[in-house]
KOLZANU-385045 format. One line per 8 residues: number of its first residue (from 1); their letters; for each residue x, y, z of C-alpha. Coordinates in steps of 0.001 Angstrom, whole numbers, always signed. Layout:
KOLZANU-385045
NUM = a = X:Y:Z | ...
This chain:
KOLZANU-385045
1 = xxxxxxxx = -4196:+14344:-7099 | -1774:+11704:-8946 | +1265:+12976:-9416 | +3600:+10481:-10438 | +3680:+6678:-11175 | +6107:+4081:-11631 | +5267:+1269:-13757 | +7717:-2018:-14045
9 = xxxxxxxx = +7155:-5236:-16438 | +3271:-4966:-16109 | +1705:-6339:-18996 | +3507:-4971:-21979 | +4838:-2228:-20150 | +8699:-3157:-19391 | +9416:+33:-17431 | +8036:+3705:-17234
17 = xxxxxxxx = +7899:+6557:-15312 | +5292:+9921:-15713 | +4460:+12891:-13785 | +888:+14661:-13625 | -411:+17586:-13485 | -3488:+19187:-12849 | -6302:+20022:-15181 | -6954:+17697:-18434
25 = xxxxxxxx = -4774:+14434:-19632 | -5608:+12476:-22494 | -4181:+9350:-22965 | -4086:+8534:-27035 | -2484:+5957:-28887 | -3502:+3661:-31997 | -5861:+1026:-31577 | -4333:-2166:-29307
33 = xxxxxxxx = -1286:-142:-28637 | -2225:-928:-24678 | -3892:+2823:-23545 | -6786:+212:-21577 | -2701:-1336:-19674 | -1874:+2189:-18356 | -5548:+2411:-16211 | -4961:-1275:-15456
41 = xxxxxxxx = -1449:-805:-13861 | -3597:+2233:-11887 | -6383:+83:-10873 | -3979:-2427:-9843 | -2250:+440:-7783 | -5468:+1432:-6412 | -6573:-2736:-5385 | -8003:-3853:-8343
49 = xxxxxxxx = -7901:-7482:-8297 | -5029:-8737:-10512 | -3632:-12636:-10880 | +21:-13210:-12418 | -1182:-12463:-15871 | -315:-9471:-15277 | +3183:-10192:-15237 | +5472:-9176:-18278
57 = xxxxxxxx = +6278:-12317:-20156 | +9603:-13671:-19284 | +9823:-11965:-15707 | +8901:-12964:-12248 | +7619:-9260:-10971 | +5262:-6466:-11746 | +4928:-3870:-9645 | +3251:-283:-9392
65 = xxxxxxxx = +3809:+2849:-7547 | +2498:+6150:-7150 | +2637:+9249:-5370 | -670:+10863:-4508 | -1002:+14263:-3158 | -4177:+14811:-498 | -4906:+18540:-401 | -7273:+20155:+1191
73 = xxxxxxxx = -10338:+18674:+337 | -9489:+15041:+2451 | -8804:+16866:+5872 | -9560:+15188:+8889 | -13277:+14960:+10284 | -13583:+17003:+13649 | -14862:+13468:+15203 | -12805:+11326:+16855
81 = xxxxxxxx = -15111:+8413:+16975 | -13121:+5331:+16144 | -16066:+3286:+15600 | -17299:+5711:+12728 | -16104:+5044:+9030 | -13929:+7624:+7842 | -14793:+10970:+5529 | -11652:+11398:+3824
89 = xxxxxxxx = -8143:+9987:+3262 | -6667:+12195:+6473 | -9184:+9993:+8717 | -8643:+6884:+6938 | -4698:+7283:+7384 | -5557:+8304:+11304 | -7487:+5899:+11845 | -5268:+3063:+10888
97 = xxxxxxxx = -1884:+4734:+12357 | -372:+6177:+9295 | +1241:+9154:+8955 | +1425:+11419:+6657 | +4471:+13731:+5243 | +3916:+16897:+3071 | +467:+15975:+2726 | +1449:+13423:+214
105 = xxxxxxxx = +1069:+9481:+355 | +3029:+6909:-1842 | +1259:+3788:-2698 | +3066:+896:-3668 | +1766:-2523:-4747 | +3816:-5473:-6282 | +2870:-9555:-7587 | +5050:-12342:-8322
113 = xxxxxxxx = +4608:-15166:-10661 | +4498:-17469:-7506 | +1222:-15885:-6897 | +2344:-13872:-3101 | +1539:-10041:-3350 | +1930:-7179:-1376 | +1253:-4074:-913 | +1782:-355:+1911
121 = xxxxxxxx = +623:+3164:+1802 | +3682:+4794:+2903 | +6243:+2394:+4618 | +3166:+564:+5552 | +2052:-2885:+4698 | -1875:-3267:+3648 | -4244:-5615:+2114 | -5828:-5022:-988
129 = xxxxxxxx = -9086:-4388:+824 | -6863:-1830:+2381 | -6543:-215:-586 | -9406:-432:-2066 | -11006:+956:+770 | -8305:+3846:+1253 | -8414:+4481:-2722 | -11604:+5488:-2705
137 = xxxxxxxx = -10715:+8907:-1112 | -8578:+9216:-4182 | -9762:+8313:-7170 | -12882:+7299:-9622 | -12394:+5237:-12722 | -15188:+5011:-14941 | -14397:+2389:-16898 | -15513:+1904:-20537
145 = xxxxxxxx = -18738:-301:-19404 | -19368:+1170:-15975 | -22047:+3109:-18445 | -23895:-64:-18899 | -24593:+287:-15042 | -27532:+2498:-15894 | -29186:-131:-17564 | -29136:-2001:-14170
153 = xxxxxxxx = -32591:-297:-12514 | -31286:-1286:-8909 | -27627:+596:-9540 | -30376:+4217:-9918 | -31377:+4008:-6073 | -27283:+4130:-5665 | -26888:+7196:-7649 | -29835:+9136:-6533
161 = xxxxxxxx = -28815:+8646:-2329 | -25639:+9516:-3551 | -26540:+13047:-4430 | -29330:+13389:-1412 | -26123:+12716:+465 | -28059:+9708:+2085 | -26204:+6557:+1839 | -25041:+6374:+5180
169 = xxxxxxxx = -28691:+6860:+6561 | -29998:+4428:+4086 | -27289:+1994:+5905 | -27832:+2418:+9302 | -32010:+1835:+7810 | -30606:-1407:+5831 | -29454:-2441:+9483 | -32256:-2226:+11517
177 = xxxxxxxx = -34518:-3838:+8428 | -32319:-6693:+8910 | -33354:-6934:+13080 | -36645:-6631:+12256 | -35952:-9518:+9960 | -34376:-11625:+12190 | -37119:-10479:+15046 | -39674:-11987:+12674
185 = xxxxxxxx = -37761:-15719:+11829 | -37398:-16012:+15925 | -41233:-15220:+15840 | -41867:-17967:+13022 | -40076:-20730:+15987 | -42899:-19543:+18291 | -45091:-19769:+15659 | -44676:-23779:+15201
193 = xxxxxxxx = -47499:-26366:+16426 | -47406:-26959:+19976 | -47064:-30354:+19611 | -43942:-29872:+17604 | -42155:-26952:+20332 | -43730:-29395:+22839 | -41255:-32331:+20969 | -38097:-30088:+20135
201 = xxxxxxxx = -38311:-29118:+24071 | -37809:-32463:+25057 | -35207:-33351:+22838 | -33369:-30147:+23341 | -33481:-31285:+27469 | -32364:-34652:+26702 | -29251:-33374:+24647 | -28490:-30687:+27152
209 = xxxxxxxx = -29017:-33560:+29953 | -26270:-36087:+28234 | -23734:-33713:+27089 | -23614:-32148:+30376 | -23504:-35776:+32352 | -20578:-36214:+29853 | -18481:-33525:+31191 | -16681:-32818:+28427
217 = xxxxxxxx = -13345:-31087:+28478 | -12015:-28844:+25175 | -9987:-30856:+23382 | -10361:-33989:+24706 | -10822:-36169:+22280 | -7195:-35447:+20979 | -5612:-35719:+24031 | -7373:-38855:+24740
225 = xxxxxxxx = -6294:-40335:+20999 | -2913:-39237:+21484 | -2738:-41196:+24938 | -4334:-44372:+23456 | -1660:-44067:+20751 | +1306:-44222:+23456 | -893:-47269:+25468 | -1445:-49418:+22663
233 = xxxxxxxx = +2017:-49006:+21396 | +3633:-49806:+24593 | +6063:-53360:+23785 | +7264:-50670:+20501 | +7716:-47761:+22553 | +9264:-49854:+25505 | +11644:-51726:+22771 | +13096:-48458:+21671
241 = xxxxxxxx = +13672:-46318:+24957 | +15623:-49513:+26208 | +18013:-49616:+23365 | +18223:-45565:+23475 | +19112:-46434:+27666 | +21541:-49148:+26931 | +24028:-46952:+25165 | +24149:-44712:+28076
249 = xxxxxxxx = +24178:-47283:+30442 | +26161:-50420:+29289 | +28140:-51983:+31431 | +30711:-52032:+28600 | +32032:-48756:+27835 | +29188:-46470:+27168 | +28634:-42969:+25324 | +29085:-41430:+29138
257 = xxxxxxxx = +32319:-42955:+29610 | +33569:-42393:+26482 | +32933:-38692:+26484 | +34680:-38767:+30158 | +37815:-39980:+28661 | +37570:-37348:+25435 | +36648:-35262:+28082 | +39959:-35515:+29828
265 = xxxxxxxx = +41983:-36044:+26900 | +41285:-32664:+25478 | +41493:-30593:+28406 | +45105:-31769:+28653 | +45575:-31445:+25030 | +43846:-27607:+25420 | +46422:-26469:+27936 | +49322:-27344:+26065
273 = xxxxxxxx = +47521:-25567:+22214 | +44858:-22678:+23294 | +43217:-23274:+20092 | +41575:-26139:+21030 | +39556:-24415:+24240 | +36719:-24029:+21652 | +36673:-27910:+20660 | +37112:-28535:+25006
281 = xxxxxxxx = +34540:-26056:+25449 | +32002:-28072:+23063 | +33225:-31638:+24523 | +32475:-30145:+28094 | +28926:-28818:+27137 | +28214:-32458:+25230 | +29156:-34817:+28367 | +26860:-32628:+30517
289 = xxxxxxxx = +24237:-32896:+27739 | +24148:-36682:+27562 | +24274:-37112:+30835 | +21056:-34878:+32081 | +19366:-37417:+28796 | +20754:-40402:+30075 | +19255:-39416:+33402 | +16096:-38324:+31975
297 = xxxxxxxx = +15825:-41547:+29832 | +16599:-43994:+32806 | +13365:-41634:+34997 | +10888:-42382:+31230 | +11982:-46278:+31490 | +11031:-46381:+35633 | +8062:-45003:+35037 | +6606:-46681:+31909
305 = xxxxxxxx = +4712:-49210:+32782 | +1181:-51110:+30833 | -1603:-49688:+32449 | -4482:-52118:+30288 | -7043:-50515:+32998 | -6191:-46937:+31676 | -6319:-48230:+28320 | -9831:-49541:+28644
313 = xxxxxxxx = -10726:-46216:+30518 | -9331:-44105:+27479 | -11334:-46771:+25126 | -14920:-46155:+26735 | -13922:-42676:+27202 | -13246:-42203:+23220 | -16103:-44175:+22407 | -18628:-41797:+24853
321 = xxxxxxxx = -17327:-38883:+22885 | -17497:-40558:+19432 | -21458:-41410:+20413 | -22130:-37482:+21027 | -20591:-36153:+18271 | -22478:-39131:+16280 | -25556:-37224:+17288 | -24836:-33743:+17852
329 = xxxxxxxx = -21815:-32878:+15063 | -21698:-32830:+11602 | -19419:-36243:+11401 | -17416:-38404:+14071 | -14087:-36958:+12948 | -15771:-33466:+13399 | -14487:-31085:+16183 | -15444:-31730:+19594
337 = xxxxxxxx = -16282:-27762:+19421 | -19416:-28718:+17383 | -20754:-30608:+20504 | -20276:-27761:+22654 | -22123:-25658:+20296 | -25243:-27885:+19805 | -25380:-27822:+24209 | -25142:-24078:+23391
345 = xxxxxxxx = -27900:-23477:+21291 | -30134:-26264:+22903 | -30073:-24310:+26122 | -31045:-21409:+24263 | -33665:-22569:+22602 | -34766:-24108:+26123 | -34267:-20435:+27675 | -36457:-18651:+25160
353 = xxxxxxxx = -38590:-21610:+25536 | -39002:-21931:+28790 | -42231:-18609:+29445 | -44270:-19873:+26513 | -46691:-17783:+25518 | -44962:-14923:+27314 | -41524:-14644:+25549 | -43411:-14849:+22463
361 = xxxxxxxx = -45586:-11693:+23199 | -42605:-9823:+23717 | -40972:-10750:+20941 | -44218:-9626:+18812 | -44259:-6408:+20730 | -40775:-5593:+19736 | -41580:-6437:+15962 | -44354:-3512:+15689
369 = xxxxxxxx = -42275:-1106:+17989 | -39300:-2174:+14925 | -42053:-1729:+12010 | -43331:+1791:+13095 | -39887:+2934:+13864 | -38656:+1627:+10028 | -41634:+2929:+8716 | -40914:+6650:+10001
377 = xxxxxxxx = -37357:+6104:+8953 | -38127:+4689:+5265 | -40326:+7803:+5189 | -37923:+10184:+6173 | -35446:+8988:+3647 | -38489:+8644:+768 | -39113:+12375:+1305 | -35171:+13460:+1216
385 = xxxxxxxx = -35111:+11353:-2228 | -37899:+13102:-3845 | -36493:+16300:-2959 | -33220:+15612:-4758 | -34940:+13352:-7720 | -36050:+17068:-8690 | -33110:+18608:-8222 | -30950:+15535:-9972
393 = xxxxxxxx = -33500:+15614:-12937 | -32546:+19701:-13721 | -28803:+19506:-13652 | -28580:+16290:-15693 | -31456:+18193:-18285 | -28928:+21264:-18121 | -25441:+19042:-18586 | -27053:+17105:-21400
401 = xxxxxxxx = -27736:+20395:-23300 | -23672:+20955:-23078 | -23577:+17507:-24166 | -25477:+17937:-27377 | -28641:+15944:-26303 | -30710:+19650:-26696 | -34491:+18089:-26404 | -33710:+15135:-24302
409 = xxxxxxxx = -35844:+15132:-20783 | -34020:+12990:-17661 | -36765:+12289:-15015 | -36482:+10146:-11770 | -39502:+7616:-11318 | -39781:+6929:-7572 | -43005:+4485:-6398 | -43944:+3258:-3119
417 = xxxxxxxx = -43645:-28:-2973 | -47026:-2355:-2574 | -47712:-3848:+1053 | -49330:-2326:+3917 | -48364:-928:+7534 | -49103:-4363:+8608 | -47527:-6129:+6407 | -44242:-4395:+6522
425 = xxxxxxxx = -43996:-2410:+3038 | -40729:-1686:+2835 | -37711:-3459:+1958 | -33856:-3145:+2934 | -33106:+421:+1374 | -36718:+2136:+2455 | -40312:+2422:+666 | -39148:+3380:-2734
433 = xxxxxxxx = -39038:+1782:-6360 | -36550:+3977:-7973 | -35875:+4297:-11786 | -34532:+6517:-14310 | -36350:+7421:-16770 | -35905:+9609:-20400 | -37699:+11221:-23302 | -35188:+11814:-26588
441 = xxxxxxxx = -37418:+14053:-27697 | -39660:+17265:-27453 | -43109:+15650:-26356 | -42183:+12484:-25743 | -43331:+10465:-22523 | -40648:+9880:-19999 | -39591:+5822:-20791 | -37404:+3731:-19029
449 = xxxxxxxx = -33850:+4750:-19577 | -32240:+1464:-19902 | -34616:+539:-22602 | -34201:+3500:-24957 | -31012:+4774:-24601 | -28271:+3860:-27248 | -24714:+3859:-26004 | -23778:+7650:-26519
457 = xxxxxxxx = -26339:+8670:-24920 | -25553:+6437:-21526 | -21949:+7581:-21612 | -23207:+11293:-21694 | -25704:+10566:-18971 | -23184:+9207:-16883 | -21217:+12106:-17454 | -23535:+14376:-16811
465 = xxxxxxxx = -24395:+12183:-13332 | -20421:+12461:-12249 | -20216:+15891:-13241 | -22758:+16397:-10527 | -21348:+13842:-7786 | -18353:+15600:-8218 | -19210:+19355:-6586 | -20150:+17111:-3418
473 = xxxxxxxx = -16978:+14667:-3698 | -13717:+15039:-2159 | -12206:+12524:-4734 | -9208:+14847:-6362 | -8920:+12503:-9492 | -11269:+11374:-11997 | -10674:+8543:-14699 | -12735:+8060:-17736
481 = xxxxxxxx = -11960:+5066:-20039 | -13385:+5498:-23784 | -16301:+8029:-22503 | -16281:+8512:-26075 | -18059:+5381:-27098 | -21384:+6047:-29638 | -20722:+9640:-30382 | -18766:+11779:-32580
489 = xxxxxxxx = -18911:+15265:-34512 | -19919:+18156:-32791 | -21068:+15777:-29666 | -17743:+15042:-29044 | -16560:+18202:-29261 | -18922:+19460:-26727 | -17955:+16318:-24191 | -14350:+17883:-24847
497 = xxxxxxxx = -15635:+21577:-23549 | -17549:+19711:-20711 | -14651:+17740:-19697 | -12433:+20688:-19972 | -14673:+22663:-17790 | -15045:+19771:-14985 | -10701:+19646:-14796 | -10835:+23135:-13434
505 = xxxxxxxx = -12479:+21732:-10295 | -10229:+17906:-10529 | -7799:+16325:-12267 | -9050:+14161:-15329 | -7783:+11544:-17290 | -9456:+10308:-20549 | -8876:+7760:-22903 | -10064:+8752:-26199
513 = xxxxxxxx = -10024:+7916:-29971 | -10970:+11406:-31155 | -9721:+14406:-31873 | -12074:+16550:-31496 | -12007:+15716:-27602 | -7924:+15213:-26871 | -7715:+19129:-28729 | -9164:+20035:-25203
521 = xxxxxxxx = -6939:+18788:-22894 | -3652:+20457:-20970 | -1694:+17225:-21393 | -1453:+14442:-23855 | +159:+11089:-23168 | +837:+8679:-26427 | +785:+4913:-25688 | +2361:+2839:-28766
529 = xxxxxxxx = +3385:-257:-29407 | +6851:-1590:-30641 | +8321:-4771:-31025 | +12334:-4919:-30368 | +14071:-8205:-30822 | +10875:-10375:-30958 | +9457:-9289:-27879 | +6327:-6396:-27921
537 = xxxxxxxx = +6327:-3818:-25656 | +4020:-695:-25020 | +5924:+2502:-24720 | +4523:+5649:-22347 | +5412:+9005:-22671 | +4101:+12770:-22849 | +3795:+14688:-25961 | +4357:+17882:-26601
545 = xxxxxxxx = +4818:+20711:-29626 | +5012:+19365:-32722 | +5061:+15756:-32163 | +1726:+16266:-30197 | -1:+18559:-33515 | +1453:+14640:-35295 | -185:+12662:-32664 | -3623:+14828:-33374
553 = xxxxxxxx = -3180:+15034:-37242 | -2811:+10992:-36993 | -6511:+10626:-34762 | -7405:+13170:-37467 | -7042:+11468:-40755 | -4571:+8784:-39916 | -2068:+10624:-41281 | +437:+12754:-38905
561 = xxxxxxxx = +2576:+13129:-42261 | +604:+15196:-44116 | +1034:+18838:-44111 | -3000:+19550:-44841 | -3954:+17187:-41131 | -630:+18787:-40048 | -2327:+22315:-39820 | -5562:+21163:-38721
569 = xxxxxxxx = -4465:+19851:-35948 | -2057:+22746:-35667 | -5302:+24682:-35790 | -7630:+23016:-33857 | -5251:+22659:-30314 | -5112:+26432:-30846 | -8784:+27339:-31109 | -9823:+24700:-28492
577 = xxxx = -7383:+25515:-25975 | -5190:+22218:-25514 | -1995:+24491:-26652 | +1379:+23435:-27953
């Protein structure tokens, strides 16, 4: 559950704080006021991607934070299996070494205008796919289009595994689909004329042959450029050492014998005034400095000589690499890496080459021991969908009856997909061609939904579908943004009863435009705008007794002054149940 968030200079919210509570929040506020900025700054909380348009104009900062309380219903999983994704927020938070105080978690998250970001659950930092992935546990926003998702026929599969409580089976399936994939493209290499694996052979063994005679070393080309820079500069490089090894070495008074006399000039001086021992000190540590460089200079200049045989040898050296990579990398200026990987995957085409006939049996053998283990798979997970499809199809007919679509028939459409055992007929999430389907009407045949539905009725279908998903979810907090889009009158007023009803079991917030919903809820929050010495801003804060019967009256009639939208209001928050 959300219980509090801090909000600074995001968007055209300059600061605000809020606390939650369980149960029912609306969020209500005239048109553009910013309602849509409050779920952003949470999405942004949560990982949402964000760039730094985010930013309140004329600051360099926006930042989010908010405390989230866990419960009961993200406990730990009994395994221990660190290679497992986590079932909750307790195993996520193990998992990556956070802990946890009072069961609660506070998630901060912050971007500048320079573009860096950051982010930590607790007093720990995280990326955003951190988040995201942590966030999960915690909250669903459904956002004012995620309706329009139904109308996508491959999102249905999603929502229908969802409830058969499948989707980690149909990933490990997704997995293995992919081997047998893979199995089949190594097949298709066997599968070439013999004449052709006959030609790649021998050009694969003369590759292997010459790189190998090469003896290549990692890195090697840039150690051998760097030494033919130092060879071919030599008279440059010889000109300046020499000057550098003059100084110390004159036979006029050098640096050396310079810093002996300041050497024994301040020691002298530092015995009769202490507080020169520091300066003495510094002097003393100096003449032994210059004198280990003018020692190590004199060494360089003994031992650089021109060495034109070495430089030739580094020449046909270079060139012998720049030939190979010529042929075997993507460029001449490419990594010497890419050479070592061509030698790589030329000996193992040569290995699985090298038994013919044989390796390519095996590999065939493998494929059908892979195609009737995915087909028993795919069929396992076919017959767990059917089963729920009837289940899913009843509670969505029942929901929609609360929803004021009495008459209208959901059904689930789920066809095998053409192909044969031989010809693998499955794809990478199992057998089945899965669609939702609806009839608006008594006696109507089932059609596809994302043909015939209008806009209400998708919102109220993807109510009805996370009504469901939630008895099985441990997410404590559900966000719906403008689930009142297409509908009105007495529909609304029975999404506001069904909404009601689904914040006993979670928190819910709703962004709404009507009335006739926001009368339901336990908590209102207005969102207006203002504009204070030229600059907007959008203000945040809960209402309450009378100035929350105004706030109704105005989404009323669009008039909170009135005393007649004064008492309906008045009236309706006491028959509905959102109280005073």
């Amino acid at each position: 559950m959300l219980e509090d968030i801090t909000i600074k200079d995001f968007a055209l919210i300059e600061s605000t704080y809020l606390e939650f509570h369980k149960g029912f929040t609306v969020l209500s506020g005239e048109t553009g006021a910013g309602k849509s900025i409050l779920i952003g700054a949470m999405s942004f909380l949560l990982g949402g991607k964000a760039d730094v348009s985010v930013i309140r104009s004329g600051k360099t900062e926006a930042s989010v934070i908010g405390t989230f309380y866990l419960g009961e219903n993200n406990l730990k999983s009994v395994s221990s299996d660190e290679n497992e994704e986590p079932t909750s927020a307790y195993d996520w938070l193990d998992k990556h070494g956070i802990e946890v105080e009072d069961n609660r978690v506070i998630l901060r998250r912050f971007i500048r205008e320079t573009g860096k970001s950051g982010a930590w659950i607790n007093n720990t930092p995280v990326t955003r796919a951190d988040l995201v992935s942590f966030s999960s546990f915690l909250i669903d926003i459904h956002g004012q289009h995620d309706h329009q998702s139904l109308m996508k026929v491959s999102e249905h599969r999603k929502y229908l595994d969802s409830m058969a409580g499948i989707t980690d089976d149909v990933e490990k399936f997704k997995k293995l689909y992919a081997l047998l994939v893979q199995k089949r493209n190594e097949l298709e290499q066997y599968s070439m004329s013999e004449s052709d694996r006959l030609r790649k052979i021998d050009m694969c063994s003369f590759a292997v042959k010459e790189i190998d005679d090469a003896k290549l070393k990692k890195d090697e080309d840039v150690l051998l450029e760097e030494e033919e820079s130092r060879l071919s500069s030599y008279e440059k490089l010889y000109s300046s050492v020499e000057e550098i090894n003059q100084l110390f070495a004159s036979s006029d008074e050098n640096i050396i014998d310079a810093l002996k006399k300041a050497r024994r000039n301040i020691s002298y001086a530092a015995e009769l005034d202490k507080s020169l021992n520091s300066i003495n000190e510094r002097i003393e540590a100096s003449f032994y400095e210059l004198s280990d460089i003018s020692e190590e200079i004199s060494s360089y200049m003994q031992k650089l000589v021109f060495d034109p045989a070495r430089l030739e040898e580094v020449h046909n050296r270079l060139s012998l690499i720049y030939n190979l990579k010529k042929k075997y990398a993507s460029s001449v200026n490419a990594p010497l890496k890419e050479v070592f990987d061509y030698f790589e995957n030329a000996q193992k085409f040569l290995e699985e080459n090298s038994n013919g006939n044989d390796a390519k049996q095996k590999l065939a053998t493998e494929i059908k021991q892979l195609e009737k283990e995915i087909l028993i798979k795919a069929e396992d997970i076919s017959s767990k969908r059917k089963a729920c499809a009837s289940q899913l199809e009843k509670e969505v007919d029942s929901i929609l009856v609360n929803l004021g679509m009495s008459g209208t028939t959901f059904g689930v459409s789920i066809k095998e997909k053409s192909g044969s055992e031989i010809e693998q007929k499955c794809g990478p999430y199992g057998k089945d061609d899965i669609e939702f389907l609806i009839s608006a009407n008594p006696g109507n045949p089932l059609l596809p939904l994302a043909k015939i539905a209008s806009g209400g009725e998708l919102s109220r279908v993807m109510l009805a579908l996370k009504t469901i998903f939630a008895k099985s979810d441990s997410v404590g907090t559900l966000i719906f943004d403008e689930i009142d889009t297409g509908i009105g009158g007495e529909i609304a007023v029975s999404v506001g009863n069904h909404i009601k009803k689904l914040a006993l079991q979670r928190q819910i917030f709703c962004i709404t435009h009507l009335a006739s919903i926001a009368v339901y809820a336990d908590n209102q929050i207005k969102i207006e705008k203002s504009v204070s010495g030229g600059v907007t801003a959008s203000n945040v804060h809960v209402v309450v007794g009378e100035e929350r019967v105004q706030e109704i009256a105005r989404m009323l009639s669009g008039d909170s002054s009135s005393s007649e939208s004064m008492e309906h209001a008045r009236t309706m928050l006491n028959k509905f149940g959102g109280g005073l």
